[in-house]
PyMOL Python script that loads the backbone (N, CA, C, O; Angstrom):
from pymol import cmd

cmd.read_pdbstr("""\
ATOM      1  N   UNK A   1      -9.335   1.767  25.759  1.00  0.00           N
ATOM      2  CA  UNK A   1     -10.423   1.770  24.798  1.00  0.00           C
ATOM      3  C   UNK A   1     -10.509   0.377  24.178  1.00  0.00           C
ATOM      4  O   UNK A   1      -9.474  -0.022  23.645  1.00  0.00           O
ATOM      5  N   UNK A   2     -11.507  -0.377  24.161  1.00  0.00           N
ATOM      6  CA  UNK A   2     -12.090  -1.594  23.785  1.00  0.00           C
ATOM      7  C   UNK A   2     -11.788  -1.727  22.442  1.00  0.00           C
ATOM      8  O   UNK A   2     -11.899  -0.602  21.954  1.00  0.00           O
ATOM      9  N   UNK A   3     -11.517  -2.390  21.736  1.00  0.00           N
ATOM     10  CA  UNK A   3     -11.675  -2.694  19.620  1.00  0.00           C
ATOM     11  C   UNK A   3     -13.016  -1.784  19.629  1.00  0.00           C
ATOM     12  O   UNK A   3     -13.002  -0.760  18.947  1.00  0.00           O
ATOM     13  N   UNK A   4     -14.203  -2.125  20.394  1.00  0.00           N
ATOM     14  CA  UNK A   4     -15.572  -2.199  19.491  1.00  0.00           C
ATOM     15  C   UNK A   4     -15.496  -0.113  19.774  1.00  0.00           C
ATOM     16  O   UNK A   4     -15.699   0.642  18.823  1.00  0.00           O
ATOM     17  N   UNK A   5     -15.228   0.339  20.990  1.00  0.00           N
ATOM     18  CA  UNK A   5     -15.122   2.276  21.158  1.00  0.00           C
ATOM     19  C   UNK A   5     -13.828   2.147  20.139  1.00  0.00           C
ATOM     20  O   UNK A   5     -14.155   3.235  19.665  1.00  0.00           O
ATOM     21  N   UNK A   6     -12.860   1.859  19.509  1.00  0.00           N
ATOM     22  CA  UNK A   6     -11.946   2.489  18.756  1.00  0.00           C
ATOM     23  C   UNK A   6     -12.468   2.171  17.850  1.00  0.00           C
ATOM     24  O   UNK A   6     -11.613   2.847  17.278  1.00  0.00           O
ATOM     25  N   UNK A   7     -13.259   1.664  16.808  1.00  0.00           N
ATOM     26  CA  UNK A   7     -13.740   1.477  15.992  1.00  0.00           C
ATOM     27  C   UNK A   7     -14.935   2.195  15.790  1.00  0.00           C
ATOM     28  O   UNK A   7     -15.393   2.272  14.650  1.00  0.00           O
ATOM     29  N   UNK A   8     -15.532   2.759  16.793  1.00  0.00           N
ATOM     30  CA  UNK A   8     -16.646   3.696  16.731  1.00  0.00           C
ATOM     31  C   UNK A   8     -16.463   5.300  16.614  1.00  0.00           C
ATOM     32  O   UNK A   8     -17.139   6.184  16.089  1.00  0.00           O
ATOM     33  N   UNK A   9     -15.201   5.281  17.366  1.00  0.00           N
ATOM     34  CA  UNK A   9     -14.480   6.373  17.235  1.00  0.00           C
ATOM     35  C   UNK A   9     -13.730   7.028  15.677  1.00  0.00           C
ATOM     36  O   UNK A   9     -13.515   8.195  15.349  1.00  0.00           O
ATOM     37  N   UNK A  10     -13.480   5.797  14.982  1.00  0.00           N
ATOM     38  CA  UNK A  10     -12.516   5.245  14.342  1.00  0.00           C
ATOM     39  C   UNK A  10     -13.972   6.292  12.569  1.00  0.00           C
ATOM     40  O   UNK A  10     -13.773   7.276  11.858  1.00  0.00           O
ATOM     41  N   UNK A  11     -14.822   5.596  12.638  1.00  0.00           N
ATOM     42  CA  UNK A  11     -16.412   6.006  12.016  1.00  0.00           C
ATOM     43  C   UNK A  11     -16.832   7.315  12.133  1.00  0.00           C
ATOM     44  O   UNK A  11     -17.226   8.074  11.247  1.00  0.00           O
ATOM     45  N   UNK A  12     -16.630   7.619  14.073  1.00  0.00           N
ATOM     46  CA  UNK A  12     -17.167   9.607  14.147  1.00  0.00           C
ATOM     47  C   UNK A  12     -16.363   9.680  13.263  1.00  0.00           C
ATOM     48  O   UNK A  12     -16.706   9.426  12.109  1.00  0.00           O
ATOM     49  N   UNK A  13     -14.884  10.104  13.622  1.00  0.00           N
ATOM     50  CA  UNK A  13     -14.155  10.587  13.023  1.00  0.00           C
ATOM     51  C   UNK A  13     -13.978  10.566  11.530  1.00  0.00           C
ATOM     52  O   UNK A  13     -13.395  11.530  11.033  1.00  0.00           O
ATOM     53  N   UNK A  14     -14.514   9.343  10.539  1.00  0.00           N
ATOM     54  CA  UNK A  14     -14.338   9.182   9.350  1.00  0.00           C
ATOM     55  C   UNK A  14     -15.488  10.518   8.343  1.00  0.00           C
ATOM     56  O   UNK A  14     -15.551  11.184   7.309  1.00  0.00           O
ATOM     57  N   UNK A  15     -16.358  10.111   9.921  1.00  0.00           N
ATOM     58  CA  UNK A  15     -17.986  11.117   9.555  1.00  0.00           C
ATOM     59  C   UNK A  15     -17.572  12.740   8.992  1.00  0.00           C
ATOM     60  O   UNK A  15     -17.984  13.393   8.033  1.00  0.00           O
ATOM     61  N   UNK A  16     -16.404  13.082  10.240  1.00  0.00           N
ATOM     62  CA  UNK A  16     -16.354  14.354  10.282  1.00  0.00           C
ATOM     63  C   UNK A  16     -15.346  15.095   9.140  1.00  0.00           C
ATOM     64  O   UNK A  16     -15.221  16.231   8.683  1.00  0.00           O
ATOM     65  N   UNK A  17     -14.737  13.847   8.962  1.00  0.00           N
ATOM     66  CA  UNK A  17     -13.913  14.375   7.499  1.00  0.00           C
ATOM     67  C   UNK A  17     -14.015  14.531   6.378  1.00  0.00           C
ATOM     68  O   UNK A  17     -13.175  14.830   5.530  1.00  0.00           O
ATOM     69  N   UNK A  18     -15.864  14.185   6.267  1.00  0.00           N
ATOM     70  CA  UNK A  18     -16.486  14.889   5.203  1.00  0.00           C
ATOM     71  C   UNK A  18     -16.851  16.040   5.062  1.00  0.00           C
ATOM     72  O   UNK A  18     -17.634  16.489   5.899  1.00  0.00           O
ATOM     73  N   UNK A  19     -16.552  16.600   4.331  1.00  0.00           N
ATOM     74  CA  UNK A  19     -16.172  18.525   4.056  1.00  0.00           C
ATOM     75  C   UNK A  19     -17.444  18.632   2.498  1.00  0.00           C
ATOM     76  O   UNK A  19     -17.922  17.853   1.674  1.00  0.00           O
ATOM     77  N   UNK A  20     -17.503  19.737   2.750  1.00  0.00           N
ATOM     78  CA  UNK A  20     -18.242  19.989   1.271  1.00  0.00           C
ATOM     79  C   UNK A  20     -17.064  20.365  -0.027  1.00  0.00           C
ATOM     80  O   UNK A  20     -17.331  21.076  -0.996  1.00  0.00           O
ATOM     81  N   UNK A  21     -15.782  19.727   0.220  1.00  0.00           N
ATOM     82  CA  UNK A  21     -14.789  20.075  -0.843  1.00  0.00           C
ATOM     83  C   UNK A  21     -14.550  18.616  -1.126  1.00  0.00           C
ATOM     84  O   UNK A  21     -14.279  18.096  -0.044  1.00  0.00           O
ATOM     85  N   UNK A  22     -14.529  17.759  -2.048  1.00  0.00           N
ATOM     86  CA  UNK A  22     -13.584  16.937  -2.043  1.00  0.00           C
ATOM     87  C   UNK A  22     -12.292  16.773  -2.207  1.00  0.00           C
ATOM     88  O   UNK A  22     -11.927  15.616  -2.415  1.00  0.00           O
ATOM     89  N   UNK A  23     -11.558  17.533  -2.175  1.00  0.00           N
ATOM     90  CA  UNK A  23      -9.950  17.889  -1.877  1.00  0.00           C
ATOM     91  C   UNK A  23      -9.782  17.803  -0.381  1.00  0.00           C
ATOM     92  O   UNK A  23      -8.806  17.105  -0.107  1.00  0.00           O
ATOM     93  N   UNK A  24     -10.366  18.247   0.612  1.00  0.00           N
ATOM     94  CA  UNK A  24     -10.593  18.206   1.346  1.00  0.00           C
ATOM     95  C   UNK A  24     -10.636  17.026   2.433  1.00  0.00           C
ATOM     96  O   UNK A  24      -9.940  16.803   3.424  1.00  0.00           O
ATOM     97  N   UNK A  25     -11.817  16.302   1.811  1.00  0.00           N
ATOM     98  CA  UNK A  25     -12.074  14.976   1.981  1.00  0.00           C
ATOM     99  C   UNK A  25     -11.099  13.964   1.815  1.00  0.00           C
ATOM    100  O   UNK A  25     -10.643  13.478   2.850  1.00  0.00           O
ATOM    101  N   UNK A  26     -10.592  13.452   0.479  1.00  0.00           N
ATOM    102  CA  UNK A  26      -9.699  12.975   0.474  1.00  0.00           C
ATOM    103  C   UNK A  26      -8.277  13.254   1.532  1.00  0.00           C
ATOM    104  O   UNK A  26      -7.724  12.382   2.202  1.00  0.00           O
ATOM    105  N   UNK A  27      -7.788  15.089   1.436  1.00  0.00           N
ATOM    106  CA  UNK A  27      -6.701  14.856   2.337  1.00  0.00           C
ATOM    107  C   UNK A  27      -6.831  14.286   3.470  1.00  0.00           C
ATOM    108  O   UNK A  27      -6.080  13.365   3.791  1.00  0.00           O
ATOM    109  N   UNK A  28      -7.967  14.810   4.404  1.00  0.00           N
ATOM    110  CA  UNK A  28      -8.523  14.303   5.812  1.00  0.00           C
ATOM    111  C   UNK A  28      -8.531  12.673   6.054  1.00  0.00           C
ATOM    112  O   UNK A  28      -7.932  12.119   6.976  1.00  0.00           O
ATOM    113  N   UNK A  29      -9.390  11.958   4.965  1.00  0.00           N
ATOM    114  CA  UNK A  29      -9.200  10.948   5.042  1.00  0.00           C
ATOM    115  C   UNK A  29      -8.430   9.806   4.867  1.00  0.00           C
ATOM    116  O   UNK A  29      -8.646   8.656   5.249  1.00  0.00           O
ATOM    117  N   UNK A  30      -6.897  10.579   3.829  1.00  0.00           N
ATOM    118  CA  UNK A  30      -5.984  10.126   3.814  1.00  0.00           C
ATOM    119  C   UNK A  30      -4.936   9.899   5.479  1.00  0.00           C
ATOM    120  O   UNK A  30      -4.116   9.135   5.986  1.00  0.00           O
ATOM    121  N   UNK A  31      -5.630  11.050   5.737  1.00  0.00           N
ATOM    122  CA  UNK A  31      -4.245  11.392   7.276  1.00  0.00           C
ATOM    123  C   UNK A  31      -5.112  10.461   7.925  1.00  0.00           C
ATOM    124  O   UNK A  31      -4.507   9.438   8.248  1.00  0.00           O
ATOM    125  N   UNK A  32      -6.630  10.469   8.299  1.00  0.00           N
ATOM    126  CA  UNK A  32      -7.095   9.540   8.978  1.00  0.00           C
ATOM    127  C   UNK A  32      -6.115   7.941   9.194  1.00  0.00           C
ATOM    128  O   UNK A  32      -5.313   7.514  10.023  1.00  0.00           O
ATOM    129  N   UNK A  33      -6.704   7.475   8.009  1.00  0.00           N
ATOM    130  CA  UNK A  33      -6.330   6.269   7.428  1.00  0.00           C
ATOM    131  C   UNK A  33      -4.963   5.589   7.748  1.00  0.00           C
ATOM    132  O   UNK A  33      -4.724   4.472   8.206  1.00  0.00           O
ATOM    133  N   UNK A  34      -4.166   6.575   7.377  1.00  0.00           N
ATOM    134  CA  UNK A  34      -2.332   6.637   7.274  1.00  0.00           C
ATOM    135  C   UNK A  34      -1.813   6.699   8.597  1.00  0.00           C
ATOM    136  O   UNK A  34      -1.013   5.899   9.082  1.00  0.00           O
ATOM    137  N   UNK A  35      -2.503   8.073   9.365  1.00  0.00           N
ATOM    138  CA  UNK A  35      -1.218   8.301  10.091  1.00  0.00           C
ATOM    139  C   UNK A  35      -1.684   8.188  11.578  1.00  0.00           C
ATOM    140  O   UNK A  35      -1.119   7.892  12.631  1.00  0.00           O
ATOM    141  N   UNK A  36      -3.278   8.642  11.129  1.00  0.00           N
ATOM    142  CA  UNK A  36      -3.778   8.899  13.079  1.00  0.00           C
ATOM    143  C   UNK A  36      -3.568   7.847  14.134  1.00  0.00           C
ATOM    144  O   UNK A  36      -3.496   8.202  15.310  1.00  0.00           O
ATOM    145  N   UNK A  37      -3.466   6.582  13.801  1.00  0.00           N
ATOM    146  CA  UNK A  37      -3.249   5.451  14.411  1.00  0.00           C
ATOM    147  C   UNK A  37      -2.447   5.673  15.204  1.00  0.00           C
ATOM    148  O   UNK A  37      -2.667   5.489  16.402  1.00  0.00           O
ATOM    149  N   UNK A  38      -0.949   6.270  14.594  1.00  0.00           N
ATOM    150  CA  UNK A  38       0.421   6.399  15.066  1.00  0.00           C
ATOM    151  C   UNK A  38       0.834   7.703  14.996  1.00  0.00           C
ATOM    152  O   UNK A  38       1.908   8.002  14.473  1.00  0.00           O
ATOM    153  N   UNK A  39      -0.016   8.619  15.538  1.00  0.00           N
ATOM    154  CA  UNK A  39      -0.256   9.792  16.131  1.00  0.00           C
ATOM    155  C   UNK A  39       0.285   9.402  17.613  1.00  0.00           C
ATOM    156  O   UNK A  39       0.293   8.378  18.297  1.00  0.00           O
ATOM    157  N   UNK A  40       0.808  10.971  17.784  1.00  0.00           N
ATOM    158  CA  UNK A  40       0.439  10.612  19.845  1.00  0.00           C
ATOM    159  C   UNK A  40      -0.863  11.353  19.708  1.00  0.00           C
ATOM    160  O   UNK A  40      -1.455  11.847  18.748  1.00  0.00           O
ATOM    161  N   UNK A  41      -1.096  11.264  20.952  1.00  0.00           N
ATOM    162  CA  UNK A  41      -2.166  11.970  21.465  1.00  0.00           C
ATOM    163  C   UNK A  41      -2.610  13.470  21.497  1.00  0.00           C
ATOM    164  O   UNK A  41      -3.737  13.957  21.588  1.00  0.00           O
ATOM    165  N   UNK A  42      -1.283  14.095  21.385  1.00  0.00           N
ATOM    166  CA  UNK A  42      -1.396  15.698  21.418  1.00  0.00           C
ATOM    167  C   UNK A  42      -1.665  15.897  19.500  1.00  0.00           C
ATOM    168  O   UNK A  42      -2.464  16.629  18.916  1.00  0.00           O
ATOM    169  N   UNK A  43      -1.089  15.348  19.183  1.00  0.00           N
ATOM    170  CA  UNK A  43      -1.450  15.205  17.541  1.00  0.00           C
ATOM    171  C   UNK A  43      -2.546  15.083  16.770  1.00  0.00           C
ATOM    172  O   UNK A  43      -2.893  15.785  15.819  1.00  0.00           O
ATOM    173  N   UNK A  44      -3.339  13.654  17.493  1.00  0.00           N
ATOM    174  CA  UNK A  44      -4.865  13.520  17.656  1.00  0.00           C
ATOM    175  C   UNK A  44      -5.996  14.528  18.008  1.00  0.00           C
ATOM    176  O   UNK A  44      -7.154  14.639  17.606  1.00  0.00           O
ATOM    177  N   UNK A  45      -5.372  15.107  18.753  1.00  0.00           N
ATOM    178  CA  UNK A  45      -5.911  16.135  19.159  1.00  0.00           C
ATOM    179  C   UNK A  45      -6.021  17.201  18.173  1.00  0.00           C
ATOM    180  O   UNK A  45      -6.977  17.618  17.519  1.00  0.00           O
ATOM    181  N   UNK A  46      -4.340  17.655  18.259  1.00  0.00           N
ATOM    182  CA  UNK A  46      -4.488  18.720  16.651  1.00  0.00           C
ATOM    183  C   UNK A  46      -5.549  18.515  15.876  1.00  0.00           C
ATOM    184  O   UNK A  46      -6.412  19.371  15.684  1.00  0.00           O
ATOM    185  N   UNK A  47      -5.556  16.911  15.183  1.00  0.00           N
ATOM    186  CA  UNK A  47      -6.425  17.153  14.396  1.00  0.00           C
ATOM    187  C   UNK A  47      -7.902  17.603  14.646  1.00  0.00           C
ATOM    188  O   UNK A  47      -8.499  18.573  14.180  1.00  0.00           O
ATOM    189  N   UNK A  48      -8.278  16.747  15.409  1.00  0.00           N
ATOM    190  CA  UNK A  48      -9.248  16.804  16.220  1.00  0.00           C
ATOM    191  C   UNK A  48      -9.773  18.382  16.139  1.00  0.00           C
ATOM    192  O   UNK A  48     -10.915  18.682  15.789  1.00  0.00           O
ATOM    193  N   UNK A  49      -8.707  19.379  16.536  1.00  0.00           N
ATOM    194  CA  UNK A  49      -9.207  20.704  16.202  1.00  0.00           C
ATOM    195  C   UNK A  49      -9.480  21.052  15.246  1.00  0.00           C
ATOM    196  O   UNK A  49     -10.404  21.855  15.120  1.00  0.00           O
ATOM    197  N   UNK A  50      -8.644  20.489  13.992  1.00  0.00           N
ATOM    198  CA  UNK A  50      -8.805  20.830  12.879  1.00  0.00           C
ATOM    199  C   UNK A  50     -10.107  20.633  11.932  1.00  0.00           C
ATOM    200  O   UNK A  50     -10.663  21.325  11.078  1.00  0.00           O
ATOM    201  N   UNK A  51     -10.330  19.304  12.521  1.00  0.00           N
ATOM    202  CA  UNK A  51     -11.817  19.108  12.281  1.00  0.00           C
ATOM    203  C   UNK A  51     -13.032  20.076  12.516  1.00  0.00           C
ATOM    204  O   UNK A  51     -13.987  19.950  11.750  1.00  0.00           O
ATOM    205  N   UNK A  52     -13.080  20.910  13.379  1.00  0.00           N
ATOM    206  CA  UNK A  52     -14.072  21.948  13.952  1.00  0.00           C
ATOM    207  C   UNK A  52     -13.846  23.130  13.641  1.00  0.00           C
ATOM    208  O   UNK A  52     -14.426  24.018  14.266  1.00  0.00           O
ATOM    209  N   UNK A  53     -12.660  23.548  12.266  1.00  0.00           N
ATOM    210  CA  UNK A  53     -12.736  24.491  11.665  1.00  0.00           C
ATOM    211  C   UNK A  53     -13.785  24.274  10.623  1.00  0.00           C
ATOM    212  O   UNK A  53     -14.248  23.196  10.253  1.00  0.00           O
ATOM    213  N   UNK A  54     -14.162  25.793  10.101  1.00  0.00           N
ATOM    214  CA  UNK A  54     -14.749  25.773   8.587  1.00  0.00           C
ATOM    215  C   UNK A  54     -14.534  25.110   7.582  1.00  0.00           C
ATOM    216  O   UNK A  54     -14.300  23.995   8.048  1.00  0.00           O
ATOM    217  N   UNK A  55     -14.452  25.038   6.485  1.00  0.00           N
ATOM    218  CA  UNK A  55     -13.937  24.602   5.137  1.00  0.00           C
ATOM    219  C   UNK A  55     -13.127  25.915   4.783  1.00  0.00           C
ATOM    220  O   UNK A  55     -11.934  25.833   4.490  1.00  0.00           O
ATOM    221  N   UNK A  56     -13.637  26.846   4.806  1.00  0.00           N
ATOM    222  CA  UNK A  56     -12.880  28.100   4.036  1.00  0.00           C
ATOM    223  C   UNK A  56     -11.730  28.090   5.046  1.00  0.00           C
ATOM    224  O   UNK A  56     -10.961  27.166   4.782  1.00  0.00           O
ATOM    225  N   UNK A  57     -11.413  28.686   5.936  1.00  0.00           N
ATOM    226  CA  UNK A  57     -10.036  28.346   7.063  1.00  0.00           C
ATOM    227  C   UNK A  57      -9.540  26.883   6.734  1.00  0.00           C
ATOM    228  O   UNK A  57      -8.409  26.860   6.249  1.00  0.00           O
ATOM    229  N   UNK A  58      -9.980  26.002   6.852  1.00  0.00           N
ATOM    230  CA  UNK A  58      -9.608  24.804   6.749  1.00  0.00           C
ATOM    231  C   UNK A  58      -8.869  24.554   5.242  1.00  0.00           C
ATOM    232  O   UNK A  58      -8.170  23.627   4.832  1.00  0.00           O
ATOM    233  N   UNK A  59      -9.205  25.436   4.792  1.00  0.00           N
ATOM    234  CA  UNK A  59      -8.746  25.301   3.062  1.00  0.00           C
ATOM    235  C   UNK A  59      -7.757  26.368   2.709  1.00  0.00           C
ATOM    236  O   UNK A  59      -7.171  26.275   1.630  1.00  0.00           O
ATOM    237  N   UNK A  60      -7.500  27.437   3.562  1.00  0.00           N
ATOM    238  CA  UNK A  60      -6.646  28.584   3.852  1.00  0.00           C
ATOM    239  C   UNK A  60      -5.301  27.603   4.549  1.00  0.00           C
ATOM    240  O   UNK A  60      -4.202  27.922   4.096  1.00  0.00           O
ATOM    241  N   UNK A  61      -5.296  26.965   5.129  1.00  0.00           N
ATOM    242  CA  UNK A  61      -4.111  26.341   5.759  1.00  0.00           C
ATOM    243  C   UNK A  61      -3.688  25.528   4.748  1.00  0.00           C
ATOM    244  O   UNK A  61      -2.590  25.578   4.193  1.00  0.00           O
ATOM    245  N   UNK A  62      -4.921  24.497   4.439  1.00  0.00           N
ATOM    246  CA  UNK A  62      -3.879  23.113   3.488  1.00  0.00           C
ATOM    247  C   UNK A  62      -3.213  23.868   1.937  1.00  0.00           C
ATOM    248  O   UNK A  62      -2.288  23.466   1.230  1.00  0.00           O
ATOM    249  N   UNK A  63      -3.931  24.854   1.811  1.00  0.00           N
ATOM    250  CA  UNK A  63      -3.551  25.581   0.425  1.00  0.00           C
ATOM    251  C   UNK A  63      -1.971  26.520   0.941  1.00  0.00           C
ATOM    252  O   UNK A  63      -1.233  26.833   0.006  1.00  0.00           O
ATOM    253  N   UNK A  64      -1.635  26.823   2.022  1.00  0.00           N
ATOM    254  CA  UNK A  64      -0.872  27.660   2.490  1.00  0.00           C
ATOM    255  C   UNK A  64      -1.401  29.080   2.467  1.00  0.00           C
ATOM    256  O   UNK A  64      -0.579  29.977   2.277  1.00  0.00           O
ATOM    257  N   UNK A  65      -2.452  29.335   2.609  1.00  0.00           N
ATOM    258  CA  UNK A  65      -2.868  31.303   2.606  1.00  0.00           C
ATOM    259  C   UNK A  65      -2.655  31.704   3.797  1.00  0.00           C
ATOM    260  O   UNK A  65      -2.693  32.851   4.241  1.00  0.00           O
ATOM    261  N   UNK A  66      -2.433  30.748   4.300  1.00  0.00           N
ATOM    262  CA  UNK A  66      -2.884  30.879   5.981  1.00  0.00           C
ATOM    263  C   UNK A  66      -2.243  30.352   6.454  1.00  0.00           C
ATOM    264  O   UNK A  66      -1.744  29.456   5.774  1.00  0.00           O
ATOM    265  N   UNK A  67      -1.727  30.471   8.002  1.00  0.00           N
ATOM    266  CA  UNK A  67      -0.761  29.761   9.177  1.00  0.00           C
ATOM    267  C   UNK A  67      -1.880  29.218  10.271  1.00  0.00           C
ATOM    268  O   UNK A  67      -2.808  30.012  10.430  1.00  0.00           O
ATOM    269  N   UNK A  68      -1.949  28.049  11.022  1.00  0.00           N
ATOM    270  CA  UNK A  68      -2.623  27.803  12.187  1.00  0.00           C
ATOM    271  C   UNK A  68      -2.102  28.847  13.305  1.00  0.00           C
ATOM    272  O   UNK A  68      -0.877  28.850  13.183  1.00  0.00           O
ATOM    273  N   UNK A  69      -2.341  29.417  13.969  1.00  0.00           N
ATOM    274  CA  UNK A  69      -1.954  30.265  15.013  1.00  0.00           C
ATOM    275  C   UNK A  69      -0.949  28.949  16.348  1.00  0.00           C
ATOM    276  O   UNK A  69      -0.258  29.247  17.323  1.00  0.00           O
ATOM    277  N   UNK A  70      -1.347  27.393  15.719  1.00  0.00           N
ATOM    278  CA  UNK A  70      -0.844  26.621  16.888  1.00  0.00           C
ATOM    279  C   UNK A  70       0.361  26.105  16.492  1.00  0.00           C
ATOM    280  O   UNK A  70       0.471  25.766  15.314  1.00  0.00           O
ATOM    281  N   UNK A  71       1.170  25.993  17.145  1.00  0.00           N
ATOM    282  CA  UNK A  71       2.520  24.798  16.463  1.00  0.00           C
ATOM    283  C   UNK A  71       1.827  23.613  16.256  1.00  0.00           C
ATOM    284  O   UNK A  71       1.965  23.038  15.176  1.00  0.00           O
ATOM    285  N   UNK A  72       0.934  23.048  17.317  1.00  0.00           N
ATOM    286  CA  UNK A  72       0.755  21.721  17.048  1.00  0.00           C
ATOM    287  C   UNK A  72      -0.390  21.608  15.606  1.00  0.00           C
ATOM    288  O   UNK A  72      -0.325  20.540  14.998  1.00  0.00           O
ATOM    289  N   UNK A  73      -0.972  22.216  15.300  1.00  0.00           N
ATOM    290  CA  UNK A  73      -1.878  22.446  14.411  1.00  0.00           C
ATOM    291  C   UNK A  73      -1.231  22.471  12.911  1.00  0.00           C
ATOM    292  O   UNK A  73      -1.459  21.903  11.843  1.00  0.00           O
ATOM    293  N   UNK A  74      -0.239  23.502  13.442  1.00  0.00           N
ATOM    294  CA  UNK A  74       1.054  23.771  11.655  1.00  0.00           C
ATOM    295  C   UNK A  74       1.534  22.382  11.320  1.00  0.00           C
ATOM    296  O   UNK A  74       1.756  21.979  10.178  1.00  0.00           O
ATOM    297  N   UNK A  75       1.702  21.537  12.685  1.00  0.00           N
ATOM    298  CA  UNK A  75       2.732  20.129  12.316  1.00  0.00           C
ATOM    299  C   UNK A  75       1.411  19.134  11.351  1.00  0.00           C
ATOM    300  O   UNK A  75       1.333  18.751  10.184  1.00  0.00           O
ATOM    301  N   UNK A  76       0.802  19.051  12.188  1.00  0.00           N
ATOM    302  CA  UNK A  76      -0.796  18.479  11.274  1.00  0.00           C
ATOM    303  C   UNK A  76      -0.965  19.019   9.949  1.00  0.00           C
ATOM    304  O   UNK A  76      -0.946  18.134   9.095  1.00  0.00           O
ATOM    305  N   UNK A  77      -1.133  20.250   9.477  1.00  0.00           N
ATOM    306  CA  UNK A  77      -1.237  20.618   8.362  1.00  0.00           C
ATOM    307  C   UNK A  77      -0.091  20.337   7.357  1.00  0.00           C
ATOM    308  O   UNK A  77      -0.301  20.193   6.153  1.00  0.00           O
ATOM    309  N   UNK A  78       1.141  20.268   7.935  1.00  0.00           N
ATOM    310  CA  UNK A  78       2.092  19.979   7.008  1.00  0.00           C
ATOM    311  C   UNK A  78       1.980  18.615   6.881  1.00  0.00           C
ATOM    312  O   UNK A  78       2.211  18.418   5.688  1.00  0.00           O
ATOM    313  N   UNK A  79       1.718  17.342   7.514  1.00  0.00           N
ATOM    314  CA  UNK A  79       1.246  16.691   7.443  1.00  0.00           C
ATOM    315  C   UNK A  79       0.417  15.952   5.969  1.00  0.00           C
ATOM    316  O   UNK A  79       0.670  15.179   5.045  1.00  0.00           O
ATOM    317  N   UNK A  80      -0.876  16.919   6.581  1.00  0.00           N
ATOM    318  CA  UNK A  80      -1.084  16.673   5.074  1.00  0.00           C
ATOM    319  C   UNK A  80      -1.536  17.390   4.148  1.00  0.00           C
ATOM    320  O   UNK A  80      -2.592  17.381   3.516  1.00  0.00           O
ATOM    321  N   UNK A  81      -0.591  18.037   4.127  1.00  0.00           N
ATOM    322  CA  UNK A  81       0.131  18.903   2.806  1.00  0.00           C
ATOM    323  C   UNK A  81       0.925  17.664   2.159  1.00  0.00           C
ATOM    324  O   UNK A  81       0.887  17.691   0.929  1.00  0.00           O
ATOM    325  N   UNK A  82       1.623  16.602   2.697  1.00  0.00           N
ATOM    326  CA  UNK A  82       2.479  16.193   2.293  1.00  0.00           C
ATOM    327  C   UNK A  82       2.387  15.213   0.792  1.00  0.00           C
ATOM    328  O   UNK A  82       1.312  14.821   0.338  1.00  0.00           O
ATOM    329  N   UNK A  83       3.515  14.972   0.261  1.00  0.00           N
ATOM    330  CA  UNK A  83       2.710  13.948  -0.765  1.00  0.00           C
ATOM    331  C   UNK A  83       2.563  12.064   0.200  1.00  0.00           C
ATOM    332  O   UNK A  83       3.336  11.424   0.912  1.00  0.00           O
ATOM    333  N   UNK A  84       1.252  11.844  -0.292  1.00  0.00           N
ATOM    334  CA  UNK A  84       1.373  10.524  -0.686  1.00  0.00           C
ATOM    335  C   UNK A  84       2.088   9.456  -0.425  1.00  0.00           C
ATOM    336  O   UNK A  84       2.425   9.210  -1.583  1.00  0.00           O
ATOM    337  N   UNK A  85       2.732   8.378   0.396  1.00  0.00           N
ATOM    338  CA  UNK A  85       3.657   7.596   0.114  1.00  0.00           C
ATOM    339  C   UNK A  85       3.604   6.361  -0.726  1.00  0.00           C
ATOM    340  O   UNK A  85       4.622   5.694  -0.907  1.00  0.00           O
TER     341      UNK A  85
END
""", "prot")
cmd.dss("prot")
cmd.show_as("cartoon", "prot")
cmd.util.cbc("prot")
cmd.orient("prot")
């Protein structure tokens, strides 16, 4: 992938982590920012799914009401669940 497609990629993705919660928003765009870089790929992905949930599910996991049905999905959410560094 070229600078100018990871950087475009880099934008979808910033797009899609706008949620109608801002709790939401912020976490997403924190993990963006922080960690996805130095993600592997199966991770990227996780999120990637995570993105194409609802807000209400999507807000059932980061709150803990809820479990992802995936391992790789739970590791993402704990993620960022996490605090801050």
């Amino acid at each position: 992938m070229t600078g100018l497609d990871a950087q475009r990629e880099f934008s979808r993705l910033r797009w899609r982590c706008r949620r109608g919660m801002r709790e939401l928003d912020e976490l997403l765009v924190r993990y963006l920012e922080h960690d996805y870089a130095a993600a592997s790929a199966r991770e990227r992905a996780a999120f990637e799914r995570l993105l194409e949930l609802q807000d209400p599910e999507l807000l059932g996991y980061l709150v803990g009401r809820q479990t992802p049905p995936e391992e790789d999905l739970q590791r993402v959410v704990a993620r960022l669940r996490r605090d801050p560094d």
